[in-house]
DOKOL-604310 format. One line per 10 residues: number of its first residue (from 1); their letters; for each residue x, y, z of C-alpha. Coordinates in steps of 0.2 Angstrom, whole numbers, plus 5000, padded with zeros to 4 digits. Example, Ala and Ser with C-alpha at 12.3 -4.5 7.8 and 13.67 -1.06 7.14 Angstrom:
DOKOL-604310
1) as) 5062 4978 5039  5068 4995 5036
end
This chain:
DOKOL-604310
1) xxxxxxxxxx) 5072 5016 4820  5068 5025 4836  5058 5039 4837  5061 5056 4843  5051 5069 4849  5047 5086 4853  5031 5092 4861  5022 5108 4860  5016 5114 4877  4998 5117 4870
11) xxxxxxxxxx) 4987 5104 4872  4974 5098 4858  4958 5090 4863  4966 5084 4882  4980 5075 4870  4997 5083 4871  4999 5089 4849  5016 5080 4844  5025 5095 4836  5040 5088 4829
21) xxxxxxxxxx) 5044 5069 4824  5060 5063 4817  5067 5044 4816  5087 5042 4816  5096 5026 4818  5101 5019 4833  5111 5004 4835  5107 4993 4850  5116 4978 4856  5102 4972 4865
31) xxxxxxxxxx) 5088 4957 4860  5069 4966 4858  5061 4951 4853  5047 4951 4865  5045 4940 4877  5036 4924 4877  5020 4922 4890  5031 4908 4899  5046 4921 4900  5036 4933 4907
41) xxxxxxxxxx) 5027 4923 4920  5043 4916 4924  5050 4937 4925  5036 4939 4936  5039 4926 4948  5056 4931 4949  5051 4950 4954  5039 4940 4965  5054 4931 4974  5064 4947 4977
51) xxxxxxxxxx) 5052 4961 4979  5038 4954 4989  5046 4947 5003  5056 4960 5007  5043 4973 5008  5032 4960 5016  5046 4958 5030  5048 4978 5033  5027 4977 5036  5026 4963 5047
61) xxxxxxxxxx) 5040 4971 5059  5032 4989 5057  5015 4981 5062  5025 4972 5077  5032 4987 5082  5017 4996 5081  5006 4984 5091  5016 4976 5104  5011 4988 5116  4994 4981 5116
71) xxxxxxxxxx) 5001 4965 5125  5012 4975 5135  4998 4981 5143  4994 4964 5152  5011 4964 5160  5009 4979 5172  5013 4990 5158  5002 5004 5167  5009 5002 5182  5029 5000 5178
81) xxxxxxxxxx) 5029 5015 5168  5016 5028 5179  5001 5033 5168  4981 5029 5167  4972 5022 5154  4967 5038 5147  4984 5046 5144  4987 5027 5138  4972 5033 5126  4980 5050 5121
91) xxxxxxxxxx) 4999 5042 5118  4986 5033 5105  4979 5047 5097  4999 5057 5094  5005 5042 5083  4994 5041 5071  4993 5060 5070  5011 5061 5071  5009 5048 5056  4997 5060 5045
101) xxxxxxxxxx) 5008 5076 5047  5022 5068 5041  5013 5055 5028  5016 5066 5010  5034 5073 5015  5039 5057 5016  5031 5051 5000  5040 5067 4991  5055 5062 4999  5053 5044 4993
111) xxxxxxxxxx) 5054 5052 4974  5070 5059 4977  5080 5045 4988  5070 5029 4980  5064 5016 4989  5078 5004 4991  5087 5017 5004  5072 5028 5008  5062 5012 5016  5080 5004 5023
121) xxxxxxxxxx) 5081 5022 5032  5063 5021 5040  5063 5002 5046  5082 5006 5053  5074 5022 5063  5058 5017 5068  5068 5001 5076  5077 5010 5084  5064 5021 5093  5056 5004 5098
131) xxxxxxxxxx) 5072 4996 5107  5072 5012 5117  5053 5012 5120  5058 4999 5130  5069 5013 5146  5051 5024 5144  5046 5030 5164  5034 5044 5164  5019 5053 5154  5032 5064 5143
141) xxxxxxxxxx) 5042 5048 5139  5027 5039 5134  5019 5055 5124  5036 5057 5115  5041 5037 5111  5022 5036 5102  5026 5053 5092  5044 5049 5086  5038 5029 5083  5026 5040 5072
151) xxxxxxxxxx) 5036 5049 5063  5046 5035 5057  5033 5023 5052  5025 5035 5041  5026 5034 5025  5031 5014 5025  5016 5009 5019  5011 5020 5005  5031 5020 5000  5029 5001 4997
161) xxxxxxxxxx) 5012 5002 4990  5018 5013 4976  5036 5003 4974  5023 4987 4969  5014 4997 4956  5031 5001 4946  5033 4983 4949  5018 4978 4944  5004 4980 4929  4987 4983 4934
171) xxxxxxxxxx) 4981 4965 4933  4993 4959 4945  4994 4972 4957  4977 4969 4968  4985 4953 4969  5002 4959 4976  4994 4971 4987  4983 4957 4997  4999 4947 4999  5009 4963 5006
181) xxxxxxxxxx) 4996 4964 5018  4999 4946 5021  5013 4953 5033  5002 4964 5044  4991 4949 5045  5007 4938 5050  5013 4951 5062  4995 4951 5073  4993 4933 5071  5009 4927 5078
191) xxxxxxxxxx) 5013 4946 5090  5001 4938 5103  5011 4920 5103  5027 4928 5104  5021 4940 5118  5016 4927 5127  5034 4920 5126  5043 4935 5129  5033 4941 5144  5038 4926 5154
201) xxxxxxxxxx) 5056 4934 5155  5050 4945 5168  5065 4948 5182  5075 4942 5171  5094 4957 5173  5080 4968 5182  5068 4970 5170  5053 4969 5167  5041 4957 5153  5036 4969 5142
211) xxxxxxxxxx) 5053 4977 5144  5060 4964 5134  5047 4963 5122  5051 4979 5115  5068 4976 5117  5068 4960 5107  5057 4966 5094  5066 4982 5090  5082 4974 5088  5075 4962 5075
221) xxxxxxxxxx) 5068 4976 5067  5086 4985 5065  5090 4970 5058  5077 4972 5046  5083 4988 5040  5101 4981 5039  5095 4967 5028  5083 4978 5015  5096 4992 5011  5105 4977 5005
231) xxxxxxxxxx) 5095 4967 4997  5082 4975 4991  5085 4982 4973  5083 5001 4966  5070 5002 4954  5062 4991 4937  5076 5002 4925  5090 4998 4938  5087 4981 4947  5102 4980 4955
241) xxxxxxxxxx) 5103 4983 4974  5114 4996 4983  5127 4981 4988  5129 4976 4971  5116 4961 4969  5110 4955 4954  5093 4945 4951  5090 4950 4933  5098 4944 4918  5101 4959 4903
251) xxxxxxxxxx) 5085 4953 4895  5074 4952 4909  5081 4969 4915  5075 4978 4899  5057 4972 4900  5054 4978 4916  5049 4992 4916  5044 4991 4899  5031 4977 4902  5023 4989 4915
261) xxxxxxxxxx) 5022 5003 4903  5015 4996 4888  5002 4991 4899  4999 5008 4908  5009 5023 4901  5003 5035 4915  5017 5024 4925  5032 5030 4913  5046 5039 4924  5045 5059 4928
271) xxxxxxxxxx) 5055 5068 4936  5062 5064 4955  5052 5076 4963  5035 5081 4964  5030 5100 4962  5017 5110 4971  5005 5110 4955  5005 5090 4956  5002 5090 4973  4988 5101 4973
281) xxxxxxxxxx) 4982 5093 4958  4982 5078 4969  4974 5083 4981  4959 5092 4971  4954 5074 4965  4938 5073 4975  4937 5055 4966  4951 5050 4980  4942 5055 4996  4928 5043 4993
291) xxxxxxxxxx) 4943 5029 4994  4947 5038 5010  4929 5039 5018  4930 5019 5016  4947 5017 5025  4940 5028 5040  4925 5022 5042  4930 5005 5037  4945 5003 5052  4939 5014 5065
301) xxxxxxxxxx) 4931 5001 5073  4943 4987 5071  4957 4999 5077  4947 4997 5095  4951 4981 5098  4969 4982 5091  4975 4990 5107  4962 4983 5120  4958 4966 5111  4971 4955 5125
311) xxxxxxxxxx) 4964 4965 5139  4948 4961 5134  4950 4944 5133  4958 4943 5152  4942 4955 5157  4934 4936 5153  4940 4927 5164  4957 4921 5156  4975 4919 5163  4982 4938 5158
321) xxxxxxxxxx) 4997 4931 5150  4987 4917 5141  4975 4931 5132  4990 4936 5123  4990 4920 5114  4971 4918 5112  4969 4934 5103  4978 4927 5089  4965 4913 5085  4955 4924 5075
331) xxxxxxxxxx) 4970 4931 5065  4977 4915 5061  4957 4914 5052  4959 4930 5043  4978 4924 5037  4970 4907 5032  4958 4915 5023  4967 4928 5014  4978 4915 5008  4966 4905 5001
341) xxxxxxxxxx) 4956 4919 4991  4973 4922 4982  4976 4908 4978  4963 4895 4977  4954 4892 4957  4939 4891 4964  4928 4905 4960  4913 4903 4972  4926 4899 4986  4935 4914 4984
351) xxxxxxxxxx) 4919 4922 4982  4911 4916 4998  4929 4922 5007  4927 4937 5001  4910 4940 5007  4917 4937 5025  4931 4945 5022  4920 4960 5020  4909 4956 5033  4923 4953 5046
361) xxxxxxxxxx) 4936 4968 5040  4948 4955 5036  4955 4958 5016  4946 4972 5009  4958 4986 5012  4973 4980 5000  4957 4981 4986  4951 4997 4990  4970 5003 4988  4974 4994 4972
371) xxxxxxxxxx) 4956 5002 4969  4962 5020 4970  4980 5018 4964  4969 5012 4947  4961 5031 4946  4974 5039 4948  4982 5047 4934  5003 5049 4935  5014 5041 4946  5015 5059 4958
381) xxxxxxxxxx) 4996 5059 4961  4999 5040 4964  5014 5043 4977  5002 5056 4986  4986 5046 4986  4993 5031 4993  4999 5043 5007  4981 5049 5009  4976 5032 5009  4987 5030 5024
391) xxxxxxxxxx) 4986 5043 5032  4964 5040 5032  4969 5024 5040  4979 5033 5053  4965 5045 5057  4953 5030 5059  4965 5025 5075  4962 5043 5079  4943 5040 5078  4946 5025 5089
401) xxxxxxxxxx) 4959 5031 5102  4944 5036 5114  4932 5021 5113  4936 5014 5130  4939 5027 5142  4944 5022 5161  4925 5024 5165  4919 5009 5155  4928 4997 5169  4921 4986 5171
411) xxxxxxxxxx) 4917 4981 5153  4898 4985 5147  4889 4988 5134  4882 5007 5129  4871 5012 5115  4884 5026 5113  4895 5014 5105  4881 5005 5096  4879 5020 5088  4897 5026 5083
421) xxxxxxxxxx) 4899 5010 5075  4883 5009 5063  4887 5025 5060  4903 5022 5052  4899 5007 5045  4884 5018 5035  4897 5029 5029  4908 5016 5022  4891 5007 5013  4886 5027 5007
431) xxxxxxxxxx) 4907 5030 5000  4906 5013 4990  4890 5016 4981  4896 5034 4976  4913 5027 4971  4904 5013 4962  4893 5027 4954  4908 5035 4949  4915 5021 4942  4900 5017 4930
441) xxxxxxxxxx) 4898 5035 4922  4917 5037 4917  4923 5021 4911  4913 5007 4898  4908 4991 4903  4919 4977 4901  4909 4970 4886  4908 4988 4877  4927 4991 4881  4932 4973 4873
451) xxxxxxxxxx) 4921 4980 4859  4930 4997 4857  4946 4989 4856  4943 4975 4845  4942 4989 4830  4956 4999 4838  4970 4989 4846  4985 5001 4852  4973 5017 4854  4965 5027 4867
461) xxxxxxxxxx) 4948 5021 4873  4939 5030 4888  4951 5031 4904  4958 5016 4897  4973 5015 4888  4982 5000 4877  4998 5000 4866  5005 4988 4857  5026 4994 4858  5024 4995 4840
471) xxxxxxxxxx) 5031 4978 4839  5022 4972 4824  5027 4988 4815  5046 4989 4821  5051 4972 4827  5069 4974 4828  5070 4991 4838  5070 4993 4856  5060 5008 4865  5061 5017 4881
481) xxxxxxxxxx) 5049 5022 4892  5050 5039 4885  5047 5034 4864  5031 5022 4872  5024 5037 4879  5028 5047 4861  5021 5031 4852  5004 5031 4863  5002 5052 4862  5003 5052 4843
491) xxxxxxxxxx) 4989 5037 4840  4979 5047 4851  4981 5065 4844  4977 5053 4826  4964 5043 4831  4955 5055 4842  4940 5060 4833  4934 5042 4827  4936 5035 4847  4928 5052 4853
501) xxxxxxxxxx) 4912 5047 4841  4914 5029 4844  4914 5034 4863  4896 5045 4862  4888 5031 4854  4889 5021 4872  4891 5036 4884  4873 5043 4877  4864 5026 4877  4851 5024 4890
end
């Protein structure tokens, strides 16, 4: 049997009341048994073949894209194209802003077109913006290049952040998110190496090193976009892509999203748009801007040396070609190390990783994202605060855009700067102890949760949530991602009082 139901639009105690229920058979043709553990972690591995390295490509060329100017910079690029280091600083404060003004209408957009073309759209646009970067002469080239390369990077990020979390359950999307961040990592640690290539084709057909650079780089980025559209597949409930390419079989196909579901039901589908309520329900979370103070405060500083790290490094003393290269010994480090706390069984290495990791702003920002994806409570608010999320790290290369000013040459030390970063490092220490805070008043303790649950498998526990598909009760039906959600309102509307008492017994304990 398969349920069907109606819904009064009054709600009883925060739980939707189940007006109506009536059962009706429905033939399917379709195996439910579940699956197995091994056919699942197989199912898994699968969507890590397919979905993974395809957003991780469209990351690493956004970040190539986004940083190359930095070794530009060594090749004349002041220069060649006829500006200062200041109005170099203030085409770096319009993209990121040009980023944030854009960061939510792209994330509604992304509800309506879907990620397979949505994404294959922006890579396609954005590569094409940095190919022509490339024929750039003059302030109000430079000013407008940043701005539109801005506007078609935003909303990559966040887009592909929230494509894994319909991918994913929550358990193996922190995971997914440190190895989507694998490709920035992969794009700074290798941009410096091929840079240093590149650049040596100076004179070559009149132009000039970082000429080619952007040329080169854009092109593979088109390339990129090309490839995605084609491969990349639609959604969990149709895994197919738009060329017609199949990685599912039937069976795997129907646990897909379901798998996901049972283990959240705040991810089942809505609509393919997001309304003004949502948004400003959103956006009135105040629990999300914490996430945000973390990001800001947490990149500013890194951000600085994003830009200015080769030029630095030739400030040394080093060939200015060569410094390309060198700047990537430190990223090669942090991709090392990333690697190695995902994948490596040994707890107190990982641990000891992720300490520096931390103290060298290296892997914490796919955690805090997974973080606030976790708080939020539909797959709208989660679309928007992932575009937050973004767009704070955007504002942090704001923050940063004015660090060095022409005035610092040559390279010193100030207590200004001293200043600006301890500042935001306190900031970011202050946002993690509120959200930690947070985080012990609203939800139980492991150990309490486990207990709670023990007595009530398939019920509503705290902000926790865990369903069972019925499939001890009705083995031999198959349910959508609709009935799961009916299934899981109307164990809550029953059980409701019993957890709500069961609840105050540890919420009011000292």
């Amino acid at each position: 049997m398969r349920l069907r139901a109606e819904y009064s639009s009054q709600p009883m105690d925060g739980v939707d009341k189940l007006a109506k229920v009536d059962t009706s058979p429905i033939s399917t043709t379709l195996s439910t048994e579940e699956l197995t553990p091994e056919e699942e972690k197989k199912l898994v591995w699968k969507i890590d073949r397919v979905v993974l390295p395809t957003l991780m490509l469209g990351f690493m060329v956004l970040q190539l894209d986004r940083a190359n100017i930095g070794n530009a910079l060594t090749d004349y690029f002041f220069r060649d194209v006829g500006i200062t280091q200041d109005q170099f600083n203030t085409g770096q404060l319009v993209l990121p802003l040009a980023i944030i003004l854009v960061e939510i209408p792209c994330n509604m957009v992304l509800f309506r077109l879907g990620p397979a073309i949505w994404i294959g759209i922006q890579i396609f646009a954005w590569g094409i913006v940095a190919t022509l970067q490339a024929f750039q002469k003059g302030l109000a080239a430079f000013l407008i290049t940043r701005i539109l390369l801005g506007i078609c990077e935003a909303g990559f990020v966040p887009a592909s952040l929230y494509t894994l979390t319909t991918w994913y359950k929550q358990n193996e999307t922190s995971k997914r998110f440190a190895i989507f961040y694998i490709g920035n990592l992969s794009a700074g640690a290798t941009s410096g190496l091929i840079a240093y290539g590149i650049l040596h084709m100076r004179g070559i057909r009149g132009l000039a090193g970082w000429q080619w650079l952007f040329i080169i780089e854009g092109l593979i980025t088109i390339l990129v976009g090309f490839l995605f559209i084609a491969v990349f597949p639609k959604n969990p409930e149709n895994p197919t892509s738009l060329f017609g390419f199949h990685y599912f079989t039937e069976r795997e196909a129907a646990f897909l999203s379901r798998r996901v579901i049972a283990d959240d039901p705040r991810k089942a589908k809505g609509g393919n748009s997001i309304s003004l309520k949502q948004l400003k329900g959103a956006l009135t979370n105040w629990n999300m801007y914490l996430h945000l103070l973390i990001t800001i405060a947490g990149l500013a500083p890194v951000y600085v040396f994003g830009a200015y790290a080769p030029t630095l490094v030739a400030s040394f003393g080093f060939e200015r070609l060569v410094s390309n290269a060198l700047v990537t010994i430190g990223l090669w480090a942090q991709l090392l190390g990333c690697r190695i706390l995902v994948r490596s069984p040994n707890g107190h290495l990982r641990f000891a990783l992720l300490t520096l990791a931390i103290a060298f702003c290296a892997v914490w920002q796919p955690v805090n994202a997974s973080w606030m994806t976790m708080n939020s409570r539909s797959p709208e608010e989660r679309s928007i605060a992932l575009a937050m999320f973004t767009m704070a790290t955007n504002l942090a290369g704001i923050v940063s855009s004015h660090v060095f000013q022409e005035s610092d040459r040559p390279l010193k030390r100030n207590l200004d700067d001293k200043s600006f970063t301890r500042g935001l490092d306190t900031d970011s220490l202050d946002a993690n102890c509120a959200q930690y805070q947070l985080q012990q008043a609203s939800e139980f303790t492991p150990r309490k949760e486990k207990e709670v649950h023990s007595n009530n498998e398939g019920k509503l526990c705290g902000f926790t949530s865990k369903i069972t598909l019925l499939q001890k009760r009705q083995p031999e039906d198959h349910f959508s991602s609709q009935e799961v959600m009916v299934e899981w309102r109307r164990d809550a509307s029953i059980h409701h009082e019993e957890l709500k008492n069961q609840m105050s017994q540890f919420t009011e304990a000292p």
